[in-house]
Each structure stands twice: as C-alpha cells, then as structure tokens.
N, C-alpha and C positions, 0 to 999 in steps of 0.2 A: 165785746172782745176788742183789745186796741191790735193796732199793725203788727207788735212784738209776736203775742201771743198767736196770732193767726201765722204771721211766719214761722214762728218757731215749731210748730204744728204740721203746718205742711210740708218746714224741711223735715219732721221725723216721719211724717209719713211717705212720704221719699225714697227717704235709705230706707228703710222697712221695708219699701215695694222693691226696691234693687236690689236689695240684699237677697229677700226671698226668690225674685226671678232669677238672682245667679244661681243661685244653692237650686234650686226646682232644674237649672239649666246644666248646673257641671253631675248633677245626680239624678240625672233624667230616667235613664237605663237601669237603673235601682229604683226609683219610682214606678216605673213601669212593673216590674217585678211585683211591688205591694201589693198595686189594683191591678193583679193577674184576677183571671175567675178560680185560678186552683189556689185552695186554701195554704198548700204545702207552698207554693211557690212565695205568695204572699208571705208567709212564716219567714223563707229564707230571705226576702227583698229586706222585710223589717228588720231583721240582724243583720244583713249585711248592712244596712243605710245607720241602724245604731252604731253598729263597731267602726264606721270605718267614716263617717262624713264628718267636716271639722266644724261645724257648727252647732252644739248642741242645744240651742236654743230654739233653730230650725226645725232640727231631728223630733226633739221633744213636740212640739208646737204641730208636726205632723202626725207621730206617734199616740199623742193624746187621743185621738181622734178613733180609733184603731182599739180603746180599751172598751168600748161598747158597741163592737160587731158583732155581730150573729153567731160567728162561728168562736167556740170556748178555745180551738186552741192559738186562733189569732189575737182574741183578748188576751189568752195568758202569756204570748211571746211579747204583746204588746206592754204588757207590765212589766216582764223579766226586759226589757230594752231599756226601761226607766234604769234598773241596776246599772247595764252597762256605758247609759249615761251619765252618770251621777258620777261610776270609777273612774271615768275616760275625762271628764269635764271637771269634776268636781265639784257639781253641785247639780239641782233641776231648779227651774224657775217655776215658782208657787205661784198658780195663777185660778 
C-alpha cells in the first residue's frame, strides 16, 4: 500500500472514530436508556434515539445491532426504528 492510500485510510478512519464518539457523547443519556436491563425502557431509548438523533447512519449502525436480541419486542421496535429512519433521513445504508 503506498503513502496516499495508507493516509487516506487513516484519515477515514478518524472522522469515523470522532464522529461516533460525538454522536455516542451528545446521545449518551438515550444510550443509556437502550442498554437499561428493562426491556420497556430499552423500547423507549430506541425510539426516542431513532426519531430524534441527526445522524442516521449512526442511529442505524447502532440499531442494527438490536434486531437480534433476545427479547421479540426489542427486535421488533428495532425494525419499526429502521422505518422511522429511512422517513426522517431518507434513506438506510445497505451494509
């Protein structure tokens, strides 16, 4: 790999880690909510951090995460969060 390609690299990986440390920083207190142990509260963290944080690429990229828990009705708020990303953003990233 020459100089370009190794820079170019490490500056995306960079902004990637800054970006996610602000967004994990300014939505801390909605994260927290997620990974509560009660499943209800968890429900509400995930809608509230879908509808309401401006990154949807973040949101998304967290929420993925969240459609193969244990518990059916945090996976299916987990899916219904994909909808109100997709209205609020206008699109999801295909990964």
């Amino acid at each position: 790999m020459n100089s370009f390609s190794s820079t170019y690299i490490d500056d995306i990986v960079h902004e990637r880690a800054e970006r996610y440390s602000n967004n994990i920083e300014k939505n801390q207190e909605i994260i927290n909510l997620v990974n509560s142990d009660s499943p209800d509260t968890s429900v509400k963290g995930l809608l509230y951090l879908a509808l309401s944080a401006d990154d949807g690429e973040f949101v998304q990229e967290l929420i993925v995460r969240y459609t193969q828990h244990k518990n059916e009705n945090i996976r299916g708020i987990a899916i219904l969060c994909f909808g109100h990303i997709a209205r609020i953003h206008g699109e999801l990233i295909r990964n």
